[in-house]
N, CA, C and O atoms as a CHARMM CRD file, in Angstrom:
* protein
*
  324
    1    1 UNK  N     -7.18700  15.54400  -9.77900 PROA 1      0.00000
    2    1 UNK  CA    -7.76300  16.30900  -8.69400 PROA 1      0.00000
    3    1 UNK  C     -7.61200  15.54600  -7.37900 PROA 1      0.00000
    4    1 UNK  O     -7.96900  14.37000  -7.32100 PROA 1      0.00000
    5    2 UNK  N     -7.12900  16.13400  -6.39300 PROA 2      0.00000
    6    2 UNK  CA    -7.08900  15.72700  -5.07700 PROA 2      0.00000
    7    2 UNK  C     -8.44000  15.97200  -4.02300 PROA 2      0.00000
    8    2 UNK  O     -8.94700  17.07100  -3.79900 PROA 2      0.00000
    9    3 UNK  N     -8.86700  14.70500  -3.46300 PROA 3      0.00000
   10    3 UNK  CA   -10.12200  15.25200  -3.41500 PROA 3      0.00000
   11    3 UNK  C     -9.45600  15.70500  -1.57200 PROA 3      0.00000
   12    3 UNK  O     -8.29500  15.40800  -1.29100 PROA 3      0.00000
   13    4 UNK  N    -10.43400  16.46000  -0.44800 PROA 4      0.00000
   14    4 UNK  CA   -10.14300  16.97200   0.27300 PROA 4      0.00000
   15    4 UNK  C    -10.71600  15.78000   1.56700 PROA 4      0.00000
   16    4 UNK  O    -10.12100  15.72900   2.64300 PROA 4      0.00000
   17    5 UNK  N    -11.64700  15.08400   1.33700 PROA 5      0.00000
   18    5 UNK  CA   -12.18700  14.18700   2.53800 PROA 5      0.00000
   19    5 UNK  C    -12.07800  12.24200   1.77800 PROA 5      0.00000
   20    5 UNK  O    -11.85700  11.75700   0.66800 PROA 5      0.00000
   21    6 UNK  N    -12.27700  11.89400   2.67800 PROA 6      0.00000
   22    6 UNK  CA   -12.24600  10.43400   2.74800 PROA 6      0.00000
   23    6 UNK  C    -13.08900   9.82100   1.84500 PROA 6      0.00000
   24    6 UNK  O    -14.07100  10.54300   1.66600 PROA 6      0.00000
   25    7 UNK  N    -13.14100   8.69600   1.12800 PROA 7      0.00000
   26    7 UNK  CA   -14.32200   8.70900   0.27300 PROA 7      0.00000
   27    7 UNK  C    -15.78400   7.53600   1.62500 PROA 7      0.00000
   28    7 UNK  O    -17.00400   7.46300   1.77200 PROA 7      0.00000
   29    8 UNK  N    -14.70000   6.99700   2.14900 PROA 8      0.00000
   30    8 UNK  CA   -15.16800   6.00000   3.19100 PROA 8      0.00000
   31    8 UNK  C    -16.01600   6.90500   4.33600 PROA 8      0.00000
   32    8 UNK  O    -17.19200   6.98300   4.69300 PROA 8      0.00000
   33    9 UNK  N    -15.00300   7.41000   4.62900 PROA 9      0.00000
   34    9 UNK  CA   -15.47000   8.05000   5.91400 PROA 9      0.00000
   35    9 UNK  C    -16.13100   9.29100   6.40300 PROA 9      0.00000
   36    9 UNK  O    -16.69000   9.56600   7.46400 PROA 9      0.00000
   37   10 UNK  N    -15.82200  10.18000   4.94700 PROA 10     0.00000
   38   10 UNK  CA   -15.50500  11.42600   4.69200 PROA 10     0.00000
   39   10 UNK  C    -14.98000  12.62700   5.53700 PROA 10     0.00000
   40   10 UNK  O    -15.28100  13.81900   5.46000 PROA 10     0.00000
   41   11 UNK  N    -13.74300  11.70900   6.71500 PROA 11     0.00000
   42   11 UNK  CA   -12.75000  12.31400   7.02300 PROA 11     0.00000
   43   11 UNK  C    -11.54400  13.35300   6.41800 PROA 11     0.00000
   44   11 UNK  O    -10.96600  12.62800   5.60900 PROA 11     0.00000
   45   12 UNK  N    -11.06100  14.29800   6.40100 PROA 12     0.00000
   46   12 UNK  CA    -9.90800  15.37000   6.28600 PROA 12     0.00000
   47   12 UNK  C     -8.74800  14.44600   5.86700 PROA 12     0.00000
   48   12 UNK  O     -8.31100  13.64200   6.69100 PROA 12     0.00000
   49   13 UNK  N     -8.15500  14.53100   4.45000 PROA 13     0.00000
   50   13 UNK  CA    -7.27300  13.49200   3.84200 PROA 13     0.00000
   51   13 UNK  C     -6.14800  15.08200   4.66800 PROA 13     0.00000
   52   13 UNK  O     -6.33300  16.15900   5.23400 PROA 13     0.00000
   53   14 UNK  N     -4.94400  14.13300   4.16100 PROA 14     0.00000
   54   14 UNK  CA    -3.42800  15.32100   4.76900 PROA 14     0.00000
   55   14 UNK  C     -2.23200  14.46700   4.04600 PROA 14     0.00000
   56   14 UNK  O     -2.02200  13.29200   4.35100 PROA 14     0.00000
   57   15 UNK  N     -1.65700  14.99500   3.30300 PROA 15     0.00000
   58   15 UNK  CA    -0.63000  14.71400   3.03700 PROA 15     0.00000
   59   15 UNK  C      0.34000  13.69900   3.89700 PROA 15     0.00000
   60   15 UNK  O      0.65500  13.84700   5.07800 PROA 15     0.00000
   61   16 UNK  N      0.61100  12.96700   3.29200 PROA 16     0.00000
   62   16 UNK  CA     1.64700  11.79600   3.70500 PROA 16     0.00000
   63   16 UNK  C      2.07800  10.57400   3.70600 PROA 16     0.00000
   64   16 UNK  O      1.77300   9.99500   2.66300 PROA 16     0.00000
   65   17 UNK  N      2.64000   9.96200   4.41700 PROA 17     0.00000
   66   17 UNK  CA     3.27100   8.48900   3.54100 PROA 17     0.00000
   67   17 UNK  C      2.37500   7.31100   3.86300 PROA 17     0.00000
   68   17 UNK  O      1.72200   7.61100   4.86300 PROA 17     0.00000
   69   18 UNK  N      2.05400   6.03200   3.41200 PROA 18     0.00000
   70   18 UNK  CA     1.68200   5.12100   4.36600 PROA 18     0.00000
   71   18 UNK  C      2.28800   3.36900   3.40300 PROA 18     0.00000
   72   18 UNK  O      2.85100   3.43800   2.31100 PROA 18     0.00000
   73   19 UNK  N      2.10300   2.48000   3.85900 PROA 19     0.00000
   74   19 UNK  CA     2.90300   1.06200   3.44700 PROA 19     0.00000
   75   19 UNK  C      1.78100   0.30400   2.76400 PROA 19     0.00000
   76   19 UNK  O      0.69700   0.84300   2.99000 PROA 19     0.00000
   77   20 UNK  N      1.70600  -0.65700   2.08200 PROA 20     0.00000
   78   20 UNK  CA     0.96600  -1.37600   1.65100 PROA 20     0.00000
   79   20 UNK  C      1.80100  -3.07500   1.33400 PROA 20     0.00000
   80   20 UNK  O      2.88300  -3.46000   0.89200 PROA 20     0.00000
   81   21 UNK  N      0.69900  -3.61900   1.80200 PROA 21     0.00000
   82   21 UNK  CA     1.06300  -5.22300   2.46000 PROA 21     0.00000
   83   21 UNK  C      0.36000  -5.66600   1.15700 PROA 21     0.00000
   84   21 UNK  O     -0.72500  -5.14000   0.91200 PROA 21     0.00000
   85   22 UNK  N      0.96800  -6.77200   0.11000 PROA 22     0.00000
   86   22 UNK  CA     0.73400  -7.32600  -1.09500 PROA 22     0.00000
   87   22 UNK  C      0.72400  -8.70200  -0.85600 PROA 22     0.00000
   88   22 UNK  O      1.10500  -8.93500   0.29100 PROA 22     0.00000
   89   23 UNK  N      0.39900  -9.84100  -1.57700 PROA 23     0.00000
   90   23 UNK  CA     0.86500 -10.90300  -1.74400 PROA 23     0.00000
   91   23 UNK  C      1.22200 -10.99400  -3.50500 PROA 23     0.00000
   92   23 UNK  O      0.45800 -10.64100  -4.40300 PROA 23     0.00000
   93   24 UNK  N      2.44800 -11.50600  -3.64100 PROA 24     0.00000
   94   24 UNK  CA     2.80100 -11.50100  -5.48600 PROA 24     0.00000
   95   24 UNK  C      3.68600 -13.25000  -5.05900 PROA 24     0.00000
   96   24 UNK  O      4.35600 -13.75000  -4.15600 PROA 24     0.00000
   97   25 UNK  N      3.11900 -13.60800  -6.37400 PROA 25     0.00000
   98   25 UNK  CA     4.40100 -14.86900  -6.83500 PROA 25     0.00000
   99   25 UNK  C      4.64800 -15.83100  -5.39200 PROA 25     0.00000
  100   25 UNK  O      5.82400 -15.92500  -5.03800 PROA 25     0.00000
  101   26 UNK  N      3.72700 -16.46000  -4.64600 PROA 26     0.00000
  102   26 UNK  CA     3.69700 -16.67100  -3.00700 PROA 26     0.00000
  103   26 UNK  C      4.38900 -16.18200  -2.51500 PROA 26     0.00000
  104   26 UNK  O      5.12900 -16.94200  -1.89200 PROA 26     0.00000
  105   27 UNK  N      4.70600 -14.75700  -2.38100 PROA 27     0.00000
  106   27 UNK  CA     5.42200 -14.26300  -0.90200 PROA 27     0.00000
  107   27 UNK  C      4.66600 -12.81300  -0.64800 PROA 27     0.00000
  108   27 UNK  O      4.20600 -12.05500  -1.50200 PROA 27     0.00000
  109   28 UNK  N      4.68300 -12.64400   0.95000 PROA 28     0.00000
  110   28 UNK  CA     4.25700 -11.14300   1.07900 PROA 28     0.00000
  111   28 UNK  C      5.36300 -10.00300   1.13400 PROA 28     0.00000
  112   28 UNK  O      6.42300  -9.88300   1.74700 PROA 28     0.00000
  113   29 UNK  N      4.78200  -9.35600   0.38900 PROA 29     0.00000
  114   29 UNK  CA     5.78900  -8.38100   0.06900 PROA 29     0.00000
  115   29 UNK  C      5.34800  -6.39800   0.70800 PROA 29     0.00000
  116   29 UNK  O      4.72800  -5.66100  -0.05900 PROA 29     0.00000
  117   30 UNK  N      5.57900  -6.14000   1.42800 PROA 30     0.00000
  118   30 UNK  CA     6.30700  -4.75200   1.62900 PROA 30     0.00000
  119   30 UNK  C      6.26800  -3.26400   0.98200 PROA 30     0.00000
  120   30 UNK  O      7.36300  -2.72200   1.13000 PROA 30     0.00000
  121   31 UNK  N      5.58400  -2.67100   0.49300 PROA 31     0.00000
  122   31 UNK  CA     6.19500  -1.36500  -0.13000 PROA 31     0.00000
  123   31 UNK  C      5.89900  -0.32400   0.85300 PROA 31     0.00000
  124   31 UNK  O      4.80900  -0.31200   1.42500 PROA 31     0.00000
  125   32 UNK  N      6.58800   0.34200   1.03000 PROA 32     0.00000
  126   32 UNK  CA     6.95800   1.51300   2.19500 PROA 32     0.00000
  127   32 UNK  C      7.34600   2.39700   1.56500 PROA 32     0.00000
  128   32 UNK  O      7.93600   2.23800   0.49700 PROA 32     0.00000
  129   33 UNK  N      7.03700   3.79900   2.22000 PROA 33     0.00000
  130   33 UNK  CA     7.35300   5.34300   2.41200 PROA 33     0.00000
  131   33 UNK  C      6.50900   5.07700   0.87400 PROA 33     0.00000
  132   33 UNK  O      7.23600   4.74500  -0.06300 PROA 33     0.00000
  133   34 UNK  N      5.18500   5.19800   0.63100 PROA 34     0.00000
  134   34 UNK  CA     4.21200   5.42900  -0.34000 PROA 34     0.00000
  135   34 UNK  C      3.87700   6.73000   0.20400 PROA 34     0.00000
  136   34 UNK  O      3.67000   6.88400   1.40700 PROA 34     0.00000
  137   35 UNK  N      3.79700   8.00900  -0.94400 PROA 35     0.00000
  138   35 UNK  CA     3.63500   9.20000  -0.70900 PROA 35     0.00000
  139   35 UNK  C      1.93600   8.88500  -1.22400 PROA 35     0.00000
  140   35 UNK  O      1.47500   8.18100  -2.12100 PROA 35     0.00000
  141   36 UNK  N      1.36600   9.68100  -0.29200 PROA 36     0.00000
  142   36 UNK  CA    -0.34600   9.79100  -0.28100 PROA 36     0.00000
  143   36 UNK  C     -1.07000  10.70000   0.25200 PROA 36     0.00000
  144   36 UNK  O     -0.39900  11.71000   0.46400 PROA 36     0.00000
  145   37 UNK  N     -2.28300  10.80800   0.60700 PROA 37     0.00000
  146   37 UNK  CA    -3.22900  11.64700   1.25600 PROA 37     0.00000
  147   37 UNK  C     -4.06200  10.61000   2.10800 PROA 37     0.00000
  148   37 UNK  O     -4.94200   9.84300   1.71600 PROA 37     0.00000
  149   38 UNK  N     -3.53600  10.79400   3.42000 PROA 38     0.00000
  150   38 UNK  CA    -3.88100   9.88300   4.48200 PROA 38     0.00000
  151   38 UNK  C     -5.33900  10.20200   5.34500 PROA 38     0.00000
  152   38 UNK  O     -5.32000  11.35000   5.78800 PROA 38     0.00000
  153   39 UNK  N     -6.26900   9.64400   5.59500 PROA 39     0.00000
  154   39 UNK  CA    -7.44900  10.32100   6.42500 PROA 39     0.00000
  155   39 UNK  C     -7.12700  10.28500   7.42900 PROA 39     0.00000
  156   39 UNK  O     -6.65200   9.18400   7.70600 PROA 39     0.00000
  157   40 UNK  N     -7.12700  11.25200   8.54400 PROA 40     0.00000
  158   40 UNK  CA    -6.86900  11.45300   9.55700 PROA 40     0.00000
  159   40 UNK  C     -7.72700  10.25300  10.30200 PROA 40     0.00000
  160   40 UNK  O     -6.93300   9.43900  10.77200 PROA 40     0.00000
  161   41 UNK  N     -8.88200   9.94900  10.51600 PROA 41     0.00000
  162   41 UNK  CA   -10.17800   9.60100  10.98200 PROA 41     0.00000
  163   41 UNK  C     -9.92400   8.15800  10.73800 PROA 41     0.00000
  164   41 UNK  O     -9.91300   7.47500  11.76200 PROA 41     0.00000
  165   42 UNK  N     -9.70500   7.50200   9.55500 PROA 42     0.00000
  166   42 UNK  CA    -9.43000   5.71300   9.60000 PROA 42     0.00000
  167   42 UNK  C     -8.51100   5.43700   8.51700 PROA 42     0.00000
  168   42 UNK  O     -8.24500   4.31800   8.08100 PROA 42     0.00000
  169   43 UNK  N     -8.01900   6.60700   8.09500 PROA 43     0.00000
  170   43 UNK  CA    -6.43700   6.17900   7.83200 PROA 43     0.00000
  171   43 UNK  C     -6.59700   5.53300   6.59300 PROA 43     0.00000
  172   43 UNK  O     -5.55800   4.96000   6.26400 PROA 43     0.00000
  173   44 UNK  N     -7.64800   5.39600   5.67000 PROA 44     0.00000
  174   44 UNK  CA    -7.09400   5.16000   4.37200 PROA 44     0.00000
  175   44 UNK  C     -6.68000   5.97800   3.40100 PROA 44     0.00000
  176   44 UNK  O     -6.97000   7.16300   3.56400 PROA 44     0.00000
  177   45 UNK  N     -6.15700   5.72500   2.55400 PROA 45     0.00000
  178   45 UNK  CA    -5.06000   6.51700   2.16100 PROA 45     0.00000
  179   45 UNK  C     -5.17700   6.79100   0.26800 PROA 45     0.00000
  180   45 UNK  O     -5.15500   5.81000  -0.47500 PROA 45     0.00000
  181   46 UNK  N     -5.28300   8.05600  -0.23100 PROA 46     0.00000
  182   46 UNK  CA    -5.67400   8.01800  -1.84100 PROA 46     0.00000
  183   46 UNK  C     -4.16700   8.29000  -2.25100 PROA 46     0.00000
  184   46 UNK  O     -3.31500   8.87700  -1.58400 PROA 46     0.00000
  185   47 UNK  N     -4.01000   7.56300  -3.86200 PROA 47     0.00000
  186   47 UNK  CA    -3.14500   7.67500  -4.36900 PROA 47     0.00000
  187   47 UNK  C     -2.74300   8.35700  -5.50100 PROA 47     0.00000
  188   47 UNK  O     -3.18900   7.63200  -6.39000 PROA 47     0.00000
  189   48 UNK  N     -2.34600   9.02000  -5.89100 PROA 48     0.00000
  190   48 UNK  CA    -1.99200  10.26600  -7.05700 PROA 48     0.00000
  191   48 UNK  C     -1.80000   8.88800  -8.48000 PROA 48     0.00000
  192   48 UNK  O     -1.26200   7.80800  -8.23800 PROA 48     0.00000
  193   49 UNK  N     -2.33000   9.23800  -9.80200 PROA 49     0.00000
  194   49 UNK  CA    -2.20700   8.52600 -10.65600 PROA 49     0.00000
  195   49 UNK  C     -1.04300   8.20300 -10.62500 PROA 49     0.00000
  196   49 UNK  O     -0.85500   6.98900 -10.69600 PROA 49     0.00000
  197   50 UNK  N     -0.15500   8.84600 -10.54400 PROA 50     0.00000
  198   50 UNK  CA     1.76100   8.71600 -10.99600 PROA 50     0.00000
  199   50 UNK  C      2.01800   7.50400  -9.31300 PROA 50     0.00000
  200   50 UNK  O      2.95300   6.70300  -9.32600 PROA 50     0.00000
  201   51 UNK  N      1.50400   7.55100  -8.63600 PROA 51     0.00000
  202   51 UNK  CA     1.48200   6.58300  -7.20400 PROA 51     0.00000
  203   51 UNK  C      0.92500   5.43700  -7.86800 PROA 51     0.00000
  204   51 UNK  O      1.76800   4.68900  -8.36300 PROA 51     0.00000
  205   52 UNK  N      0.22500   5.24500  -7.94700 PROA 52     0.00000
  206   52 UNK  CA    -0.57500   4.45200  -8.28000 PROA 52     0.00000
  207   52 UNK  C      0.22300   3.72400  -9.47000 PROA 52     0.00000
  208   52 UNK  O      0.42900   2.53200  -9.23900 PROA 52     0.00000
  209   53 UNK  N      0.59800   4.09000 -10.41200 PROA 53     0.00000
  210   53 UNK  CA     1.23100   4.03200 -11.82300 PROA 53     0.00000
  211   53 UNK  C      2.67100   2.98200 -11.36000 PROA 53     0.00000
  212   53 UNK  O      3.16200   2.09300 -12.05600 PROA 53     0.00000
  213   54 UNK  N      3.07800   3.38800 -10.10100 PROA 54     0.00000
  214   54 UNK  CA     4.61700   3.07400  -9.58400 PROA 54     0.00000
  215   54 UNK  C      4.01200   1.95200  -8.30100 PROA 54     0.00000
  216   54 UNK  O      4.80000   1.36000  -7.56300 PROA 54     0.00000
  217   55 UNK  N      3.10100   1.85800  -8.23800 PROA 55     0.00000
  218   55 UNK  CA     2.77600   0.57500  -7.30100 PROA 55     0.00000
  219   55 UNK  C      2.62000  -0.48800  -8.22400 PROA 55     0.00000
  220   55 UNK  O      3.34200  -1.48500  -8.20100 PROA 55     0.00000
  221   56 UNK  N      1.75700  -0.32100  -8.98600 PROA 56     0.00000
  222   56 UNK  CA     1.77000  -1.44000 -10.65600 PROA 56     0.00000
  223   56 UNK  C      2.70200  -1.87700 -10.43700 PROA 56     0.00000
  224   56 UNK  O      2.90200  -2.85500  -9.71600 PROA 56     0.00000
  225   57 UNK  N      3.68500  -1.06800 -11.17300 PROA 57     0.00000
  226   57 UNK  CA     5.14700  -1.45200 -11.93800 PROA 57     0.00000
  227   57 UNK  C      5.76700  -2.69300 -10.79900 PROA 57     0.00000
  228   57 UNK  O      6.25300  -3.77400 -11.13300 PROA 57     0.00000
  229   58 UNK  N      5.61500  -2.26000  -9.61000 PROA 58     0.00000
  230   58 UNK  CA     6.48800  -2.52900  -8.40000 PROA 58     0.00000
  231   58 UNK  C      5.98600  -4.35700  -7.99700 PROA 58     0.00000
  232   58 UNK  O      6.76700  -5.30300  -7.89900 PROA 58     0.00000
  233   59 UNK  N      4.54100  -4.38900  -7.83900 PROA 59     0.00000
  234   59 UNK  CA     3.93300  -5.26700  -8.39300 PROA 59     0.00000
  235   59 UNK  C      4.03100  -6.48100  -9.66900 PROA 59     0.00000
  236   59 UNK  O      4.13700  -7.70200  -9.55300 PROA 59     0.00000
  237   60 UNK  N      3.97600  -5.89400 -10.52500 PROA 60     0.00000
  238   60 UNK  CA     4.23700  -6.15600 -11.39100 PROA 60     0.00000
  239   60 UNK  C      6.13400  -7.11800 -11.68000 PROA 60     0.00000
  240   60 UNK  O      6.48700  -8.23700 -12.05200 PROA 60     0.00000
  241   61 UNK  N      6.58300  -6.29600 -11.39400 PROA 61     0.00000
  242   61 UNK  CA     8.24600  -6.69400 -10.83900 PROA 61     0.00000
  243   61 UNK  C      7.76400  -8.11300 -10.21800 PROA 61     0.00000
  244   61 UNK  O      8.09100  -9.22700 -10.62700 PROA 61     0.00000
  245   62 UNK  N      7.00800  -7.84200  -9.26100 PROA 62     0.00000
  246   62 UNK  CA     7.40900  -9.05800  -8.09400 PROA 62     0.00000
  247   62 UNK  C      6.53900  -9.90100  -8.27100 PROA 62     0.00000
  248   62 UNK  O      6.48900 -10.79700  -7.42900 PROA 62     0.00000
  249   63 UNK  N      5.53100  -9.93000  -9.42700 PROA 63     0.00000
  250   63 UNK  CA     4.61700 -11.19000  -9.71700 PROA 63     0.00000
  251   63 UNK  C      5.71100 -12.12600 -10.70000 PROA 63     0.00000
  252   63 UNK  O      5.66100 -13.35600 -10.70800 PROA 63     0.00000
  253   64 UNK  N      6.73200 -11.30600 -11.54800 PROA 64     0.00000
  254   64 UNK  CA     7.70300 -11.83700 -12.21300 PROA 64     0.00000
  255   64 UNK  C      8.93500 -11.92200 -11.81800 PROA 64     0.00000
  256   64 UNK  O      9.83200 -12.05300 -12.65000 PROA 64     0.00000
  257   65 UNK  N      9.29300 -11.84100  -9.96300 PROA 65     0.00000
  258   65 UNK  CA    10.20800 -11.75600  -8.89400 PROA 65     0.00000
  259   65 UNK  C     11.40100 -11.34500  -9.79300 PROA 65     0.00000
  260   65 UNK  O     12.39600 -12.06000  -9.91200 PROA 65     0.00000
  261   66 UNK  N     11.23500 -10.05500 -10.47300 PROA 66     0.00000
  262   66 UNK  CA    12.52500  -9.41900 -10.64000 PROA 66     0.00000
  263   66 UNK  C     12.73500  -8.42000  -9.73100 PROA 66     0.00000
  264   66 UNK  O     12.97000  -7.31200 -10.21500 PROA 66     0.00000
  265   67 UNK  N     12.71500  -8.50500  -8.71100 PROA 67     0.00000
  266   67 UNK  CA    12.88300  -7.44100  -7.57900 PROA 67     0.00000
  267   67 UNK  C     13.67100  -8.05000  -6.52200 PROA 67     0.00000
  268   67 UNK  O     13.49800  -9.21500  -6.16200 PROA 67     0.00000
  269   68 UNK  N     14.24800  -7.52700  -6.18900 PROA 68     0.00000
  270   68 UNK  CA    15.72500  -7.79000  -5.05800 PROA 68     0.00000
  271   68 UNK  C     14.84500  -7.56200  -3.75500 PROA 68     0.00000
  272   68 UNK  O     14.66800  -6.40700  -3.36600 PROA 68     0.00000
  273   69 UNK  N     14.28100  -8.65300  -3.06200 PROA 69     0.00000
  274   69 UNK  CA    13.87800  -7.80300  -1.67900 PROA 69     0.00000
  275   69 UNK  C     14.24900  -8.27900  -0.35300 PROA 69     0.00000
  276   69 UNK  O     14.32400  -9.50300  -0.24500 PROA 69     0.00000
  277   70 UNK  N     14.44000  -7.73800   0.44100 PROA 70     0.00000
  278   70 UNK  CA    15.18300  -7.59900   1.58600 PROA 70     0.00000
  279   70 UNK  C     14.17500  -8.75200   2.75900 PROA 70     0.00000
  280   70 UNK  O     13.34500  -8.17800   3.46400 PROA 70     0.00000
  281   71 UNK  N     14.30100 -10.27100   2.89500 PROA 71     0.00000
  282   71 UNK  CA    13.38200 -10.94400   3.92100 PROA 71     0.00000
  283   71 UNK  C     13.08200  -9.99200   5.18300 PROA 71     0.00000
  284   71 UNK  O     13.66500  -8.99100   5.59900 PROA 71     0.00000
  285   72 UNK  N     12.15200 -10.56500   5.54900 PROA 72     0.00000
  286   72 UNK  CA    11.07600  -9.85300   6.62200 PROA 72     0.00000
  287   72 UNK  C     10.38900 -10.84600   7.37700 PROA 72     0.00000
  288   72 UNK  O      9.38000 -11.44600   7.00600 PROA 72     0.00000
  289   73 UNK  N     11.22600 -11.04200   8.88000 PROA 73     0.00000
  290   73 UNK  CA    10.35700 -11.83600  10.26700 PROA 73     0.00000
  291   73 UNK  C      8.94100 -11.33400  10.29500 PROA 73     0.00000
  292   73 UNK  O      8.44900 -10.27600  10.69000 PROA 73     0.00000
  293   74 UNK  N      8.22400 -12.88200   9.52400 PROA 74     0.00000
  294   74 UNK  CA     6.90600 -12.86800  10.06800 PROA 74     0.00000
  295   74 UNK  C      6.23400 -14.04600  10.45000 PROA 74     0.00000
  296   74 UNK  O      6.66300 -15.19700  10.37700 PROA 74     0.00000
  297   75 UNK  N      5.30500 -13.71500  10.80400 PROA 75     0.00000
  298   75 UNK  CA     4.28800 -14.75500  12.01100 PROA 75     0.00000
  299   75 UNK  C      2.83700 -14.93000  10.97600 PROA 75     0.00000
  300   75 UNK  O      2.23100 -14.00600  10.43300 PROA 75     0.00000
  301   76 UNK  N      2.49900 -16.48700  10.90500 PROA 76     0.00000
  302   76 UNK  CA     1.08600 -16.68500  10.21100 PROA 76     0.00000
  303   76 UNK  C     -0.12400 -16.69200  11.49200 PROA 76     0.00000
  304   76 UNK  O      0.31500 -16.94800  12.61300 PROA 76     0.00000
  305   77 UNK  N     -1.03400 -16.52600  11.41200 PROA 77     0.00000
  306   77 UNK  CA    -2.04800 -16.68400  12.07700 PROA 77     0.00000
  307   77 UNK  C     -3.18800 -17.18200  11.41600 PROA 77     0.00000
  308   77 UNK  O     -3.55000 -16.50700  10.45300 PROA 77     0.00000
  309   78 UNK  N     -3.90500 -18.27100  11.70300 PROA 78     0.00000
  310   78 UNK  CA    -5.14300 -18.68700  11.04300 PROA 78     0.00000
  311   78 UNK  C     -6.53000 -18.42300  11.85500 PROA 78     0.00000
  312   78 UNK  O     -6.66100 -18.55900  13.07200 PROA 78     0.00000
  313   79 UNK  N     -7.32600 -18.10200  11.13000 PROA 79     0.00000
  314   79 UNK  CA    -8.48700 -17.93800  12.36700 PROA 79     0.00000
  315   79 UNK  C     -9.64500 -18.97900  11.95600 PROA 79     0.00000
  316   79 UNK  O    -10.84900 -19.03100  12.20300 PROA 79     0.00000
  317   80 UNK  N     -8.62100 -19.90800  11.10700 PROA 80     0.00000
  318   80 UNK  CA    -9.46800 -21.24800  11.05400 PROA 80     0.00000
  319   80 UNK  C     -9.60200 -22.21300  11.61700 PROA 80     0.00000
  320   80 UNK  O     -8.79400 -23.07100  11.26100 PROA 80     0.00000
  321   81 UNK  N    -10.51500 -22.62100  12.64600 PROA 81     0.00000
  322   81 UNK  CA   -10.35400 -23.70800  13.28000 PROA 81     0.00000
  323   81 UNK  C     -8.92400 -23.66800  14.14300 PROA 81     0.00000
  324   81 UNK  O     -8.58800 -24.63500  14.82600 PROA 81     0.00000
């Protein structure tokens, strides 16, 4: 069941894509064009079991870095001290 509002916010979910930022095996890793139900209002985003099912796997891949992935320019920031 798809629910119709936010569970957070209880903003108007809408069909569509959004990315999710991981850390696996020390590196950050990337997954993009994730099909979802996005809240309009703060933008978090629910995932269909079969979504969800294929983020695992993807995960999963890259805790055991069998995944081919493409490096990505990034910047650390500490807000320690």
């Amino acid at each position: 069941m798809i629910p119709d509002r936010c569970s957070f916010c209880k903003g108007k979910l809408h069909p569509g894509k959004t990315e999710c930022l991981a850390h696996a095996a020390g590196e950050v890793i990337v997954i993009k064009d994730i099909p979802a139900y996005v809240c309009e209002q703060c933008g978090e985003a629910w995932y269909s079991a079969e979504t969800s099912r294929k983020i695992d796997a993807v995960m999963r891949d890259a805790h055991q870095k069998k995944l081919c992935m493409h490096p990505l320019p990034a910047g650390e920031v500490s807000l320690n001290g």
